[in-house]
DSSP file (Angstrom, degrees, kcal/mol; ACC not computed):
  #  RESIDUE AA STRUCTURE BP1 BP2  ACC     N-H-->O    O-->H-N    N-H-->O    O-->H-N    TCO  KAPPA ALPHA  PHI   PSI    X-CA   Y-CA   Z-CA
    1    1 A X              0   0    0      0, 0.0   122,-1.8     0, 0.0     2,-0.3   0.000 360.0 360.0 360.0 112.6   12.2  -22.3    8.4
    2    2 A X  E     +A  122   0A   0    120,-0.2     2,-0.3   122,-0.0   120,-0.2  -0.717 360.0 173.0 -89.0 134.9   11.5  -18.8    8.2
    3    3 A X  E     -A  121   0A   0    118,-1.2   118,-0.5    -2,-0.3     2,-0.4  -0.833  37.0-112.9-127.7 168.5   13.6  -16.6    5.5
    4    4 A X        -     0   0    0     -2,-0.3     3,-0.1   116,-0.2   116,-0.1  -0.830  48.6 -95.0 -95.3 123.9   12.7  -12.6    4.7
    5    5 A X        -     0   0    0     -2,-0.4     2,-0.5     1,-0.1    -1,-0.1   0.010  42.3 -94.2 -27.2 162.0   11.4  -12.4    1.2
    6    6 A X        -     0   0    0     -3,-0.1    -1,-0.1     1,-0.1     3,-0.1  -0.809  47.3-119.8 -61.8 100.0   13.9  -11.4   -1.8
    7    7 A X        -     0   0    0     -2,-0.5     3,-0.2    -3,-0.1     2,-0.1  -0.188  34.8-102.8 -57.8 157.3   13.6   -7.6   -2.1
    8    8 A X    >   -     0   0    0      1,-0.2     3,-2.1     2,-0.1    -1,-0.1  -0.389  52.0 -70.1 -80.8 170.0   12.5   -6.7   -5.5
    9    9 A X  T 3  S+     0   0    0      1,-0.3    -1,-0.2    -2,-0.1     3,-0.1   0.038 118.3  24.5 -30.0 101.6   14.9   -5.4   -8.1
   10   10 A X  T 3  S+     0   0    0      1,-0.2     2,-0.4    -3,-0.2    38,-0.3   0.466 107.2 103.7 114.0 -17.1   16.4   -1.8   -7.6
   11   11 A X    <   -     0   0    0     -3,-2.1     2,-0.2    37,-0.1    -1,-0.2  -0.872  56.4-156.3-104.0 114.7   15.8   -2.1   -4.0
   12   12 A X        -     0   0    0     -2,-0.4     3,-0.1    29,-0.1     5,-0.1  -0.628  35.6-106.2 -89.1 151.8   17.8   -2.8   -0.9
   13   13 A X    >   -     0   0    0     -2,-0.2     3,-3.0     1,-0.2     4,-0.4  -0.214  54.4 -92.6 -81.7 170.8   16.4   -4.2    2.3
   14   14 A X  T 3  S+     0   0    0      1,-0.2    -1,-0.2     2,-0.1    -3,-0.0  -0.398 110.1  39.4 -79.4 126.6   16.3   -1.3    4.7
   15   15 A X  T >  S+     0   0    0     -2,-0.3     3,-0.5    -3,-0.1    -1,-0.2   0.049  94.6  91.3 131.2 -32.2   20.0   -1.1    7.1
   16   16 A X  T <  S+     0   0    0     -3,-3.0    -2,-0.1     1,-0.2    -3,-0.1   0.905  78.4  44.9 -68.9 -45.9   22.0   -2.0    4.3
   17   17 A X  T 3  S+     0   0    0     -4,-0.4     2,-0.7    -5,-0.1    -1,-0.2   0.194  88.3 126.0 -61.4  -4.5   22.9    1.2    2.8
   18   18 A X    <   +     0   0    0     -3,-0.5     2,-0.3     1,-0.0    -4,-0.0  -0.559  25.3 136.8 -73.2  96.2   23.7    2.5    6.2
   19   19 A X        -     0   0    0     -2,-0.7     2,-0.2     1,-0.0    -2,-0.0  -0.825  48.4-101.6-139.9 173.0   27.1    4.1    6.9
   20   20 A X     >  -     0   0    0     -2,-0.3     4,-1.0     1,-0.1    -1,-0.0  -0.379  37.9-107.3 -85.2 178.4   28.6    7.1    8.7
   21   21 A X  H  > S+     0   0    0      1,-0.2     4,-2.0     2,-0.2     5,-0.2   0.898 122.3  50.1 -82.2 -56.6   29.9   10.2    6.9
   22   22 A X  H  > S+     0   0    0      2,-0.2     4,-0.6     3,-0.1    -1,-0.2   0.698 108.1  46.4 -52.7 -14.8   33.5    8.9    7.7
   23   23 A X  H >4 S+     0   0    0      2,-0.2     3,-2.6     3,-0.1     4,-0.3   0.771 119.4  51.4 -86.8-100.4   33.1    5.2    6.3
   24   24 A X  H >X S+     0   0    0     -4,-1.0     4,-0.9     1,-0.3     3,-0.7   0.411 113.3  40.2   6.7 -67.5   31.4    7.5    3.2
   25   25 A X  H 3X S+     0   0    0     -4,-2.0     4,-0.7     1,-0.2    -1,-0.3   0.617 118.8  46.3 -96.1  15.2   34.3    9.9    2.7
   26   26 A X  H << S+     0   0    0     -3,-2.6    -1,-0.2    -4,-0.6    -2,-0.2   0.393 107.5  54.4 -86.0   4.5   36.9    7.3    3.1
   27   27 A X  H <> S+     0   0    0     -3,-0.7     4,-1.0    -4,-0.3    -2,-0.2   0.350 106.8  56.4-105.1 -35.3   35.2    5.0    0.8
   28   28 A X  H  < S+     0   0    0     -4,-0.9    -2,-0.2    -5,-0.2    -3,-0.1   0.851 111.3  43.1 -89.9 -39.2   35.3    8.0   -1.6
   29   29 A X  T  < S+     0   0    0     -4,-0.7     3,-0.2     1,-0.1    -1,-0.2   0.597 120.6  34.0 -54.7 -28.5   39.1    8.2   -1.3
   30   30 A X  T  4 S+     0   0    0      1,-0.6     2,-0.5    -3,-0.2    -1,-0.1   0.408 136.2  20.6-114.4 -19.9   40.4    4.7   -1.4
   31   31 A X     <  +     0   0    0     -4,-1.0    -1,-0.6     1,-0.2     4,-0.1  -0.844  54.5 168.2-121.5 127.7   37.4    3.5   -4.1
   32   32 A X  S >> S+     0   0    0     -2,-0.5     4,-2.9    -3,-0.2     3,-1.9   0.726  79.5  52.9 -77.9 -55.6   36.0    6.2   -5.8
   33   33 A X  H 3> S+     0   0    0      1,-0.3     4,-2.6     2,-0.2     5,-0.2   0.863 109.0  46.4 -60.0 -41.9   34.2    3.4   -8.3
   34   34 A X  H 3> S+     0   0    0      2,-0.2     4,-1.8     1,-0.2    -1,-0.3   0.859 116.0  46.5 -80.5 -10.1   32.7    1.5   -5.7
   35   35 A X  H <> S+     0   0    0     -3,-1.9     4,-2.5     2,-0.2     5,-0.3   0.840 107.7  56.7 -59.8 -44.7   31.4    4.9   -4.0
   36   36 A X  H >X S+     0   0    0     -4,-2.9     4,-2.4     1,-0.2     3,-1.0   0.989 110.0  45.1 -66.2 -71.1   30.3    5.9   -7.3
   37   37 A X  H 3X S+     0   0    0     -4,-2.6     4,-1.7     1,-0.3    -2,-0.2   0.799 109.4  54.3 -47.8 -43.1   28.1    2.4   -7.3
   38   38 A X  H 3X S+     0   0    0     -4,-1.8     4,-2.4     1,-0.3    -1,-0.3   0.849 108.0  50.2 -77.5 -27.0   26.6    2.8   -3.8
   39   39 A X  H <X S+     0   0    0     -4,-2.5     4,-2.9    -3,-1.0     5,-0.3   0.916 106.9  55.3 -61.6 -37.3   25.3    6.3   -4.6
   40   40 A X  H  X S+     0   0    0     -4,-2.4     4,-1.5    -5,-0.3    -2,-0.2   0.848 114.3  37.0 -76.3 -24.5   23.8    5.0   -7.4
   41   41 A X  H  X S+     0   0    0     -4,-1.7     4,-2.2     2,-0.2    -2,-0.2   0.974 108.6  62.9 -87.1 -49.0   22.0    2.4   -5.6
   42   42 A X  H  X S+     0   0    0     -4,-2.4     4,-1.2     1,-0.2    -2,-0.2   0.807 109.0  41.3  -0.9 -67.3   21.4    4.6   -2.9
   43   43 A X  H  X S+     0   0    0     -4,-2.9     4,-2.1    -5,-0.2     3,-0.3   0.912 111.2  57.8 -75.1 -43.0   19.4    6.9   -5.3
   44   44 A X  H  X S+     0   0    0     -4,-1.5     4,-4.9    -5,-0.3     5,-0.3   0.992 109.9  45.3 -27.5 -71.9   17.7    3.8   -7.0
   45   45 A X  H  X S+     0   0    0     -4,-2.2     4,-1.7     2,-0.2    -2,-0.2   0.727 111.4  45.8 -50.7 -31.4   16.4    2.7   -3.8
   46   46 A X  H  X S+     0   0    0     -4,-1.2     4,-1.6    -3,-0.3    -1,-0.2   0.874 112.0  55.0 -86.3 -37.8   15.1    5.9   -2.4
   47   47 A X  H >X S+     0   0    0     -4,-2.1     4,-1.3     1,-0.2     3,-1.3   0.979 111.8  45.9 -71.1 -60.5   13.5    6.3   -6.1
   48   48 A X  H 3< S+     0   0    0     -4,-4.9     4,-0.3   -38,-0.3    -1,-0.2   0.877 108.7  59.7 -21.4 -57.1   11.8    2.7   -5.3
   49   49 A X  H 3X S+     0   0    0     -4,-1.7     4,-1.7    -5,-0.3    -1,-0.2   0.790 108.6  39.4 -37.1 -51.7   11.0    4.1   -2.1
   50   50 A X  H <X S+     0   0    0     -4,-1.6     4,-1.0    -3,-1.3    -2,-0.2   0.960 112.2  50.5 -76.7 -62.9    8.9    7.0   -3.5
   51   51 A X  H  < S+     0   0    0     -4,-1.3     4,-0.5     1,-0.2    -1,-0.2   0.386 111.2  47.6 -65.7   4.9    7.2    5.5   -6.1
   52   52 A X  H  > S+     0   0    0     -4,-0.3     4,-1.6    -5,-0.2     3,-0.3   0.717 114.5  49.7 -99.8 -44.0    5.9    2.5   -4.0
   53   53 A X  H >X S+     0   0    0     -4,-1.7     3,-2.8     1,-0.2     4,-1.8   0.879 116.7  47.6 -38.1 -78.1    4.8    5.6   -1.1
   54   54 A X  H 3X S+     0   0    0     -4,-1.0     4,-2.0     1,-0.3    -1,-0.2   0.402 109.7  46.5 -34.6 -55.8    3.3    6.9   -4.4
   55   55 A X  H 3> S+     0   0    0     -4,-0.5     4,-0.5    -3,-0.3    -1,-0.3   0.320 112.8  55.2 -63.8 -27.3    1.5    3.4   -5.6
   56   56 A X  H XX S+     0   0    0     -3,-2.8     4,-2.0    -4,-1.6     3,-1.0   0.926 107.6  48.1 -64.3 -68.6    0.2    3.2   -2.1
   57   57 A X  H 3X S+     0   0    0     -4,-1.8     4,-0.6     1,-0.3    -2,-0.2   0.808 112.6  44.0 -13.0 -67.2   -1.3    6.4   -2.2
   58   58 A X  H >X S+     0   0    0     -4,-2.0     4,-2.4     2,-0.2     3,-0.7   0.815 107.4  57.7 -75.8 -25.3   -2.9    6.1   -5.0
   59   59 A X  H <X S+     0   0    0     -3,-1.0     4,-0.7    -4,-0.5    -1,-0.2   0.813 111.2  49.8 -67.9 -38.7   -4.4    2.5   -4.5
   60   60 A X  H 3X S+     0   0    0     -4,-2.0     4,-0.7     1,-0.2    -1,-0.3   0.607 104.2  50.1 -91.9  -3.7   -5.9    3.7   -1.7
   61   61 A X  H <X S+     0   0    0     -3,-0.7     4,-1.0    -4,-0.6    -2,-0.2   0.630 104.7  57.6 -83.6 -21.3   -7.4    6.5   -2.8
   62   62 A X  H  X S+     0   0    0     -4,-2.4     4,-2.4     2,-0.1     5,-0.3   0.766 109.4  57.6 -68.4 -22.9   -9.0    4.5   -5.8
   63   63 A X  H >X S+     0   0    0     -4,-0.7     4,-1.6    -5,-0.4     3,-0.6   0.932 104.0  45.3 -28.2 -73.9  -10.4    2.5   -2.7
   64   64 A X  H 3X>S+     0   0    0     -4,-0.7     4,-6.3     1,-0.3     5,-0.5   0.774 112.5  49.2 -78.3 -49.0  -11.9    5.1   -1.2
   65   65 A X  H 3X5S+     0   0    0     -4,-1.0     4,-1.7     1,-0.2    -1,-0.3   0.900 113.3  48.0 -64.0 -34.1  -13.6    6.4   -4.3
   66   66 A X  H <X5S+     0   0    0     -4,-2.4     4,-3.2    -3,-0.6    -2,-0.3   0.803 110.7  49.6 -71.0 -48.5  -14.9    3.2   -5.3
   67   67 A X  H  X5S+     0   0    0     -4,-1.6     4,-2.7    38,-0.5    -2,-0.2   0.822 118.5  40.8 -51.9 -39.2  -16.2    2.6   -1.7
   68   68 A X  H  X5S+     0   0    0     -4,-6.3     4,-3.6    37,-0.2    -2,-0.2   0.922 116.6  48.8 -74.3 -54.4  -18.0    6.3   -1.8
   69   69 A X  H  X<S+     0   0    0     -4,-1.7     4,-3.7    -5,-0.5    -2,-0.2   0.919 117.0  44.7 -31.7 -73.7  -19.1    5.6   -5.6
   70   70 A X  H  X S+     0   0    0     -4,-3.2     4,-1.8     1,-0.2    -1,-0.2   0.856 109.4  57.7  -7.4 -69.9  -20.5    1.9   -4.2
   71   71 A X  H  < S+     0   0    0     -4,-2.7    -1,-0.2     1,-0.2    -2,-0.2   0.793 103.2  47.3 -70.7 -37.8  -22.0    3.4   -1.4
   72   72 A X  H >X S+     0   0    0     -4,-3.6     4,-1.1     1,-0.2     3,-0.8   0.699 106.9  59.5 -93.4  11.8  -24.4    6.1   -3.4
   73   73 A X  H >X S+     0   0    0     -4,-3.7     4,-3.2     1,-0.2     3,-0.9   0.973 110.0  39.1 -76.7 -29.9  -25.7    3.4   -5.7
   74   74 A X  H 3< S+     0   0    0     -4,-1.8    -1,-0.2     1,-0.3    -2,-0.1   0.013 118.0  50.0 -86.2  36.9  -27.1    1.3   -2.9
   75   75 A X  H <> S+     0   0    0     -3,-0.8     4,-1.5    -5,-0.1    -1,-0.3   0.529 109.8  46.3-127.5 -23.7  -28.0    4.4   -1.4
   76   76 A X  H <X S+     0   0    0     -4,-1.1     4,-2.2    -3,-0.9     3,-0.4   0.961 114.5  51.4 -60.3 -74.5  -29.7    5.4   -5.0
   77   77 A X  H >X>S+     0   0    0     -4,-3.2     4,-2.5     1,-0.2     3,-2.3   0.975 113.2  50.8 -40.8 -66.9  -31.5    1.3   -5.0
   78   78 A X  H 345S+     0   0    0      1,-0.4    13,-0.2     2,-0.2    -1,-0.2   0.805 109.4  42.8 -49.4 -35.7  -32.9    2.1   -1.3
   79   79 A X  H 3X5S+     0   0    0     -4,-1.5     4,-1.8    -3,-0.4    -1,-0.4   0.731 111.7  53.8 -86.5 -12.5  -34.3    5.0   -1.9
   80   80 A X  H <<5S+     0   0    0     -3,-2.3     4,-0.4    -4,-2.2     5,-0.3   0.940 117.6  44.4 -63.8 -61.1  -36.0    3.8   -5.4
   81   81 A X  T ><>S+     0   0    0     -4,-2.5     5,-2.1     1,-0.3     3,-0.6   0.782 108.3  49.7 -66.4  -0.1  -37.4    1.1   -3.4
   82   82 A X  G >4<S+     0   0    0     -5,-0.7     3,-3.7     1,-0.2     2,-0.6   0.878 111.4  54.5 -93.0 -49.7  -38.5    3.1   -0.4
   83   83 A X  G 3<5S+     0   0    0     -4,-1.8    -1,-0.2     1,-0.4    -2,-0.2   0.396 106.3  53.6 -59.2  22.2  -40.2    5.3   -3.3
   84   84 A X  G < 5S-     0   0    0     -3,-0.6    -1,-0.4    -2,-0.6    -2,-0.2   0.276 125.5-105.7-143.1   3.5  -41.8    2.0   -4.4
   85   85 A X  T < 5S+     0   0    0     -3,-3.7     2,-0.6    -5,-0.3    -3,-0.2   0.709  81.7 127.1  82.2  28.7  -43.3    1.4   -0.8
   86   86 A X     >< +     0   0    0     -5,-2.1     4,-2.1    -6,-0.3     5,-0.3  -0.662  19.2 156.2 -93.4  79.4  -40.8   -1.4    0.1
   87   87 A X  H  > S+     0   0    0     -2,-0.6     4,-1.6     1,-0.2    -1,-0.1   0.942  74.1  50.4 -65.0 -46.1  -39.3   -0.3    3.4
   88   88 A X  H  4 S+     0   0    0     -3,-0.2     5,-0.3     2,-0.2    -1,-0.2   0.949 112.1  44.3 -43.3 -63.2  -38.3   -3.4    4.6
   89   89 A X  H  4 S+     0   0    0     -8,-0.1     4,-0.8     3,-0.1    -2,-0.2   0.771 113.4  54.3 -85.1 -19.8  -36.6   -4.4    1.4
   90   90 A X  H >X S+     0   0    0     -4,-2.1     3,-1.6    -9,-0.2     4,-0.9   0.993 110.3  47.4 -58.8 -86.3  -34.6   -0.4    1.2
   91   91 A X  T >< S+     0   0    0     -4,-1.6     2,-1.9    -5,-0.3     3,-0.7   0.190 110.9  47.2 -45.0-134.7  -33.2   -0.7    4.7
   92   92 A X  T 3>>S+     0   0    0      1,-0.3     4,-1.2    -4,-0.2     5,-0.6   0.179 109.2  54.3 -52.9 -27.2  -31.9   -3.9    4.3
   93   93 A X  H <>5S+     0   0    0     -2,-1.9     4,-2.3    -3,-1.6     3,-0.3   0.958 115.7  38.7 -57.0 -80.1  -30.4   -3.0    1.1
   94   94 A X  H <X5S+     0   0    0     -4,-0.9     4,-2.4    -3,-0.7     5,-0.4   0.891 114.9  54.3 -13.4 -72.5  -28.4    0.2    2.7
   95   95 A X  H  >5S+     0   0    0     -5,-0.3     4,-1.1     1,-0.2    -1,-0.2   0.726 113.4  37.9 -50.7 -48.4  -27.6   -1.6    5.8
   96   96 A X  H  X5S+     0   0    0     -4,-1.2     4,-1.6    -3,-0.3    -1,-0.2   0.839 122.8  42.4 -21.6 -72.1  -25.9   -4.8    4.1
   97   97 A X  H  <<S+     0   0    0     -4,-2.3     4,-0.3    -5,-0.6    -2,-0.2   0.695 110.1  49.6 -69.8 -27.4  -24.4   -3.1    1.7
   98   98 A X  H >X S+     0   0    0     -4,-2.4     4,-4.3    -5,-0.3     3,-0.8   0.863 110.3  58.5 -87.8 -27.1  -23.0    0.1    3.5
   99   99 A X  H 3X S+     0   0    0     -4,-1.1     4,-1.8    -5,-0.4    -2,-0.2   0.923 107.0  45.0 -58.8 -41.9  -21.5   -2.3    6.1
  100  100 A X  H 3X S+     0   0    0     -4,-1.6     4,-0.9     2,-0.2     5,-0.4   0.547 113.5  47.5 -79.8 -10.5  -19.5   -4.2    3.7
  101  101 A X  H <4>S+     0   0    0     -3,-0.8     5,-2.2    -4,-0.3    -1,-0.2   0.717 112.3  47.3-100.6 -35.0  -18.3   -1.4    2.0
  102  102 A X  H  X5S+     0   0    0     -4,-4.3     4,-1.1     3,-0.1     5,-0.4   0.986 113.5  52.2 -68.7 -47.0  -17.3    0.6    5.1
  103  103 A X  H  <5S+     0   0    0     -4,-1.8     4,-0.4    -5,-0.3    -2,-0.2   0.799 123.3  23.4 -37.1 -75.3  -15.7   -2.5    6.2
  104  104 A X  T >X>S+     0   0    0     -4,-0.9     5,-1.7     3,-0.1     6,-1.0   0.979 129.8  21.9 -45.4 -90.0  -13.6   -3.2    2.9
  105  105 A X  T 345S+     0   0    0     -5,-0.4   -38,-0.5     1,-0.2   -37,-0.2   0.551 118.2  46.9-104.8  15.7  -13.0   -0.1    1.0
  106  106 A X  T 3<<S+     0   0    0     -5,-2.2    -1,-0.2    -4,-1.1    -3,-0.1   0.197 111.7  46.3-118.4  23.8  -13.3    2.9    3.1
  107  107 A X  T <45S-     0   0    0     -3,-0.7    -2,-0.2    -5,-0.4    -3,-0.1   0.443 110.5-122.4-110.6 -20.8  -11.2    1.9    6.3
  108  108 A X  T  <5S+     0   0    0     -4,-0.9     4,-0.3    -5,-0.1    -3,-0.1   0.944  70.0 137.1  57.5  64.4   -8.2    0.6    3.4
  109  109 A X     >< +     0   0    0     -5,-1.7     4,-0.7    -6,-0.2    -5,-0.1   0.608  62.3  67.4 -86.6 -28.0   -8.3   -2.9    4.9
  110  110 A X  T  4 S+     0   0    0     -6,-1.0    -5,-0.1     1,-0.2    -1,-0.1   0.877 111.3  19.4 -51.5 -48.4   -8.3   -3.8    1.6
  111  111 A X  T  4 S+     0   0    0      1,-0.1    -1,-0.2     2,-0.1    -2,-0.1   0.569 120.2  57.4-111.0  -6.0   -4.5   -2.6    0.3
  112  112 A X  T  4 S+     0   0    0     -4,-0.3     4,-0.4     1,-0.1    -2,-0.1   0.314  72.0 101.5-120.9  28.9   -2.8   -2.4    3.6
  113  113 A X  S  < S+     0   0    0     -4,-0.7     4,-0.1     1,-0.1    -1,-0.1   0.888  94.4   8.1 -75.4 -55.7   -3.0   -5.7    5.2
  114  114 A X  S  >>S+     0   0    0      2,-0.1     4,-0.9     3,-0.1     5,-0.7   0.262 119.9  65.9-106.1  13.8    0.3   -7.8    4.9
  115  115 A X  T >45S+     0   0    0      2,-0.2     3,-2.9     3,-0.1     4,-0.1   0.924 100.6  50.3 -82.3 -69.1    2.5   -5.1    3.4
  116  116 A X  T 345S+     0   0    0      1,-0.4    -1,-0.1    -4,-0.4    -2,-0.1   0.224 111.7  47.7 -82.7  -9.5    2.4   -3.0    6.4
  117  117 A X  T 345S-     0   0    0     -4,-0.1    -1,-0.4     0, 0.0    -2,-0.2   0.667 100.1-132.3 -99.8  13.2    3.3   -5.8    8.6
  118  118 A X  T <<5 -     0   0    0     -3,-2.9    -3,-0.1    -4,-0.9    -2,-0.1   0.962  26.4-159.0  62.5  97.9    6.2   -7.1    6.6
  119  119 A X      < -     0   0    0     -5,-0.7     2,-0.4    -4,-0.1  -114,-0.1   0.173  10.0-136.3 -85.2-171.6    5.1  -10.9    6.6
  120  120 A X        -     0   0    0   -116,-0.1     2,-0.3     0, 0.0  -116,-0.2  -0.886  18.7-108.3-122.7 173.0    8.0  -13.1    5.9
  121  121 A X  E     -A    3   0A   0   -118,-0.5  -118,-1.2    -2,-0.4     2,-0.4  -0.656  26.6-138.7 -66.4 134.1    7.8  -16.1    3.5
  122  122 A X  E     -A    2   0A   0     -2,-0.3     2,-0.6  -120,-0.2  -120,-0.2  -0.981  15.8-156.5-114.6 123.4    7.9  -19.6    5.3
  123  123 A X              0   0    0   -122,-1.8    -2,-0.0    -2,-0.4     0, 0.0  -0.777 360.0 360.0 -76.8 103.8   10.1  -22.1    3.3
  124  124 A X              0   0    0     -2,-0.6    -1,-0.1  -122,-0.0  -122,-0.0   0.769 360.0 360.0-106.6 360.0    9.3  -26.0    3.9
């Protein structure tokens, strides 16, 4: 049995909040209090919105930095060892190592793998 996760606090799932500009000002006319709450969640939620865009960003730009950072110490090791007359053991160092790092943290496989397809949960 598949259910869609429980959004977290402060958020509504996206569809919910959706109305026309008449349902809106005729909802301000007959409730004013319950208008007054859906704006205020309204603006909660888009504030959620942004700081998770925002928390993305940044998660994936420490990636990135971490992957370049990574990448010139084993570019630092290879060339010590190439200056130490190990060719063999310098290229293999690089190669290894820069593959896994492009692979991981400089494509952002790392932080955008089941958010960005919206998984759901399976209940048994």
């Amino acid at each position: 049995m598949n259910i869609p996760s429980e959004p977290a606090k402060g958020r509504t799932p996206r569809g919910e909040l959706e109305f026309t500009t008449q349902e809106l000002l005729l909802l301000a006319e007959k409730a004013p209090d319950v208008y007054r709450e859906l704006m205020d969640q309204k603006k909660l939620d888009q504030r959620y919105r942004r700081r998770m865009a925002w928390a993305t960003l940044l998660a994936q730009e420490v990636g990135h930095v971490c992957g370049l950072i990574a990448l010139l110490i084993l570019a630092a090791v290879a060339w010590h060892a190439l200056d130490l007359g190990d060719a063999a053991q310098g290229a293999a160092i690089i190669c290894t190592g820069a593959v896994s790092i492009v692979a991981v943290f400089v494509t952002g496989r790392l932080t955008g793998g089941a958010a960005k397809q919206g998984r759901k949960r399976t209940v048994r």
